[in-house]
C-alpha positions in Angstrom: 127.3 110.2 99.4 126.9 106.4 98.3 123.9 105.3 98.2 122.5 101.7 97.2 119.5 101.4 94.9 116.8 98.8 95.8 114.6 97.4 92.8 111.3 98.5 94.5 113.3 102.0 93.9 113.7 101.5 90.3 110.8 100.2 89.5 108.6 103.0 91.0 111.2 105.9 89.0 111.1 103.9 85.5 107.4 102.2 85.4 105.6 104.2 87.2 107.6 108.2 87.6 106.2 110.6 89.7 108.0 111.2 92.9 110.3 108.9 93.1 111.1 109.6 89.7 111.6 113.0 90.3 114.1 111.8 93.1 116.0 110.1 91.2 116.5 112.1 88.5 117.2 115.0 91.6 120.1 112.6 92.5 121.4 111.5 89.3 122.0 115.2 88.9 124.1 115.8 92.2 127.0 114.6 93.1 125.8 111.4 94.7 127.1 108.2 93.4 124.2 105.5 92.9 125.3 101.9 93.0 123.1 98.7 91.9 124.2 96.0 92.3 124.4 92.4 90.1 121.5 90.7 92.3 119.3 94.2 91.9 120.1 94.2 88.7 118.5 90.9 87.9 115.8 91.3 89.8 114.8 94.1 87.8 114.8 92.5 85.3 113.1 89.4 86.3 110.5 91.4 87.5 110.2 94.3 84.4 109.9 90.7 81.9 107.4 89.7 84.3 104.8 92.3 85.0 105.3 94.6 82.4 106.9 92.5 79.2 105.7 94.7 76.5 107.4 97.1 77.8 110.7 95.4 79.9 113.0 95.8 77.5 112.9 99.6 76.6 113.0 100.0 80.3 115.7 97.9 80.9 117.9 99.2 78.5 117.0 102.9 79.4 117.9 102.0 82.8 121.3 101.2 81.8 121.8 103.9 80.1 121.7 106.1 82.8 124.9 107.1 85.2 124.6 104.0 87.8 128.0 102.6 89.4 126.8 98.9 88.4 128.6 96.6 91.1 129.3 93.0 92.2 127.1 91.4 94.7 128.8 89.2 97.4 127.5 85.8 98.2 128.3 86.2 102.0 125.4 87.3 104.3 126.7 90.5 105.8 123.6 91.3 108.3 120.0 90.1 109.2 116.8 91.1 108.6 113.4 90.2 108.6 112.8 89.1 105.1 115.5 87.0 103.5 114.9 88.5 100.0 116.6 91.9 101.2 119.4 90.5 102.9 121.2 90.4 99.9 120.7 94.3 99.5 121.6 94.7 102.8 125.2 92.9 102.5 126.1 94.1 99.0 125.4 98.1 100.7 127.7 96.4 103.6 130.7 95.3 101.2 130.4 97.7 99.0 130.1 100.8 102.3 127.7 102.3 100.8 126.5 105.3 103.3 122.8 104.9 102.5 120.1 102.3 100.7 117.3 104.0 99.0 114.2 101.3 99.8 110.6 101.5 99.7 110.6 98.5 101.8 110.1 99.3 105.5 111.5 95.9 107.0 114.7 98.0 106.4 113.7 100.5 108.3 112.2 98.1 111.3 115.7 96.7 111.5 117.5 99.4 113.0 120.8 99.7 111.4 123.4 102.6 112.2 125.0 101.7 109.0 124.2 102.0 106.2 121.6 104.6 107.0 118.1 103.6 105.2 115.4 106.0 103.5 112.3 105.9 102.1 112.0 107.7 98.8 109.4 110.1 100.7 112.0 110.7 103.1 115.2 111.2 101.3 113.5 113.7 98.9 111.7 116.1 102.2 115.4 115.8 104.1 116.6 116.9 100.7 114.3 119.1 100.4 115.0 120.6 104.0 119.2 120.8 103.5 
């Protein structure tokens, strides 16, 4: 499976660990393929110098170490939602078809897309859990 990183995602698995980090490490270990794309990718980063600059760096680099598929972002809008921040998440999943966005954003979920399907990191890892 495909499935697109958000930064709130990578944030919570590199800053902060527990479950979501667990998660991630669960899927880095499977045969899932993680993408990030350019615009999460410097949002991270923006926001790892921001909050947390004694320690951005480290992170960042860690982070990029780590078996992502790093991939363009496309400057088209490829679908609507609720907060304009996300749409570009939204349309990079779309061009890149991606089969699932890993979010802990619920306007993603309130949208109501078949496609890409959209989980929360609480409910990826219990339908993982459950397979």
């Amino acid at each position: 499976m495909k499935i697109m990183l958000d930064t709130n995602v990578l944030i919570s698995a590199f800053v902060f660990g527990g479950k979501t980090g667990r998660l991630l490490l669960k899927l880095l270990d499977s045969n899932h393929k993680l993408y990030v794309s350019e615009y999460v990718d410097s949002e991270l980063k923006a926001k790892l110098e921001l909050k947390w600059p004694n320690k951005a760096e480290r992170v960042y680099n860690l982070y990029h170490e780590m078996d992502f598929c790093f991939c363009t972002s496309v400057h088209e809008r490829l679908g609507v939602l609720r907060d304009e921040k996300d749409i570009p998440v939204l349309s990079d999943a779309l061009y890149h078809e991606v089969d699932m966005i890993l979010t802990g954003d619920r306007d993603f979920l309130e949208a109501n897309h078949e496609k890409p399907l959209i989980f929360l990191p609480a409910m990826l890892d219990e339908f993982l859990n459950n397979v």
